[in-house]
C-alpha positions in Angstrom: -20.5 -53.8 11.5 -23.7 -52.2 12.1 -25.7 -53.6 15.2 -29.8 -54.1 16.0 -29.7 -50.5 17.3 -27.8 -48.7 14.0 -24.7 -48.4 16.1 -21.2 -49.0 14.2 -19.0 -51.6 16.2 -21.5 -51.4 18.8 -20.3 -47.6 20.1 -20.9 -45.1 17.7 -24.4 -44.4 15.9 -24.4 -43.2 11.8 -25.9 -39.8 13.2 -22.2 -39.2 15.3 -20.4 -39.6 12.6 -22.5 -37.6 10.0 -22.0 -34.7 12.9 -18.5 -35.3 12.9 -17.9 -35.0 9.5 -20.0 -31.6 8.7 -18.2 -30.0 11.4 -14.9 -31.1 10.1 -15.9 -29.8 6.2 -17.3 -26.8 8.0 -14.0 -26.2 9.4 -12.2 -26.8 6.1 -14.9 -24.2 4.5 -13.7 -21.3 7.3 -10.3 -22.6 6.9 -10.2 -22.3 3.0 -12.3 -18.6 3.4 -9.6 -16.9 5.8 -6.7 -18.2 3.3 -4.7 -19.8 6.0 -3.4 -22.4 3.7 -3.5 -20.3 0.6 0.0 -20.1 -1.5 0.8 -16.3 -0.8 -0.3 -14.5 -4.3 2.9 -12.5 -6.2 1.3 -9.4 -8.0 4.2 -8.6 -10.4 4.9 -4.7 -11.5 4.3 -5.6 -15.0 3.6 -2.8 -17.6 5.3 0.5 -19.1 8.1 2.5 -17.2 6.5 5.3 -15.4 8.1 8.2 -14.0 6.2 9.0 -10.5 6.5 12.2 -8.6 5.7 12.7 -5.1 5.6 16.2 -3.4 5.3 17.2 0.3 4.9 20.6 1.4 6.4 20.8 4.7 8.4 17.9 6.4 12.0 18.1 9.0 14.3 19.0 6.9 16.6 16.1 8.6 13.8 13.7 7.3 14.3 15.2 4.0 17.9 15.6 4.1 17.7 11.8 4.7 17.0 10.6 1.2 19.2 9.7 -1.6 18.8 8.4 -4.9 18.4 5.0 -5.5 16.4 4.6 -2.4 13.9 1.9 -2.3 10.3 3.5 -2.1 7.0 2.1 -1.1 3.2 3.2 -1.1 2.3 2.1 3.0 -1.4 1.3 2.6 -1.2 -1.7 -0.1 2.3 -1.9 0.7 3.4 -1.5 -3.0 6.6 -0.7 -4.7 6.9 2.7 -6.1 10.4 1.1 -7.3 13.9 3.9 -6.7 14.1 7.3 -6.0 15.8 8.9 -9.1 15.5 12.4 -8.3 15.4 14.8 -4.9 14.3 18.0 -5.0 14.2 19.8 -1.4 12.9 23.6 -1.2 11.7 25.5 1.4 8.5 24.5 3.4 5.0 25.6 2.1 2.9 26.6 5.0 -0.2 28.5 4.2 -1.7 30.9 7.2 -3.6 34.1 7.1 -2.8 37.7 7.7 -4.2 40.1 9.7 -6.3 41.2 7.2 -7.7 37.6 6.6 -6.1 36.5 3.4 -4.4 33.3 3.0 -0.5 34.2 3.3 2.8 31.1 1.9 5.6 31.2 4.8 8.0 29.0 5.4 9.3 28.0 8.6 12.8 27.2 10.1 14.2 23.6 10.4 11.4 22.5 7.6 11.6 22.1 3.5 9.3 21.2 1.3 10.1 17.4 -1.2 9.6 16.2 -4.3 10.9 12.7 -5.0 10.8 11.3 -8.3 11.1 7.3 -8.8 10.7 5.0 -11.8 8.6 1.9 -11.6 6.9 -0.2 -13.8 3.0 0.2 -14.4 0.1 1.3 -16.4 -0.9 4.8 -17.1 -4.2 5.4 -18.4 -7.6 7.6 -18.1 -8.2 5.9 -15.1 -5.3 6.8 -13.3 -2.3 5.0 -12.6 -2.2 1.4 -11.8 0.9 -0.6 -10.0 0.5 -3.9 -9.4 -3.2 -4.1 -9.0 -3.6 -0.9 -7.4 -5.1 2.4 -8.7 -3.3 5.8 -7.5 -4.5 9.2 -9.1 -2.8 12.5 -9.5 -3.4 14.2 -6.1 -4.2 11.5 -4.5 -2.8 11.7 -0.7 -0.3 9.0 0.6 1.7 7.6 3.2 5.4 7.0 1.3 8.4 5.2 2.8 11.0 6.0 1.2 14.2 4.0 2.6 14.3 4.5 6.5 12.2 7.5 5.9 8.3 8.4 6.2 6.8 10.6 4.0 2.7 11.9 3.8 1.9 13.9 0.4 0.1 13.7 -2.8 1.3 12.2 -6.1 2.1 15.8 -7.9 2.9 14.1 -11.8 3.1 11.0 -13.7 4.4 10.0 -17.2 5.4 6.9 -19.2 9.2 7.1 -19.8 
């Protein structure tokens, strides 16, 4: 097989193919670290019930007027399930301004109400915060929430295990 000049069948030298074969387990390597062939992983909402609330203080009041219970709800950023809207609460909106003696004045403005949506899911509640799925969210904390064909941006206002 090998010839007088180390070539295999007389066209291709051991060096060629040595190449040839770290560039293809190079490729596998880059392959493998991007997780292009990687069976998609399932993070499950295992844990207690918790009862999540989520306030906004000023959103269109046709956004809000939008929601209804037993609407699916998600947390945008990790793209986890907050699980169903059980409770609506819509107020009017909270806007904060000052006065013309500088103090910090609450109005409320026409055409806009404040939220709070309550949904059950399943997680862990703990002295860390709260995790879903894998992922931490605190009391306060500031999200992006879709809530059924709606879009929502507050903070997580309470949490308890049910």
């Amino acid at each position: 097989m090998l010839d007088k000049n180390g070539k295999l069948f007389g066209k291709i030298s051991i060096i060629d193919i040595i190449i040839v074969l770290a560039i293809i387990f190079a490729g596998i390597f880059v392959v493998n670290k991007i997780g292009i062939f990687k069976p998609e992983t399932i993070i499950t909402n295992s844990g207690d019930k918790l009862k999540i609330t989520f306030y906004q203080e000023e959103v269109n009041s046709f956004t809000a007027n939008n929601v209804e219970i037993g609407d699916p709800t998600t947390e945008t950023l990790q793209n986890m399930s907050f699980g169903n809207v059980v409770e609506i609460e819509v107020g009017p909106s909270v806007s904060w301004g000052t006065d013309k003696d500088g103090r910090q004045v609450k109005s409320t403005k026409e055409g806009w109400s404040s939220i709070s949506i309550t949904m059950e899911t399943n997680g862990k509640l703990g002295p860390n915060g709260i995790n879903i799925g894998g992922s931490n969210y605190y009391i306060g904390q500031f999200i992006t929430l879709r809530v059924g064909d709606s879009i929502f941006y507050g903070r997580i206002s309470n949490a308890e295990k049910l």
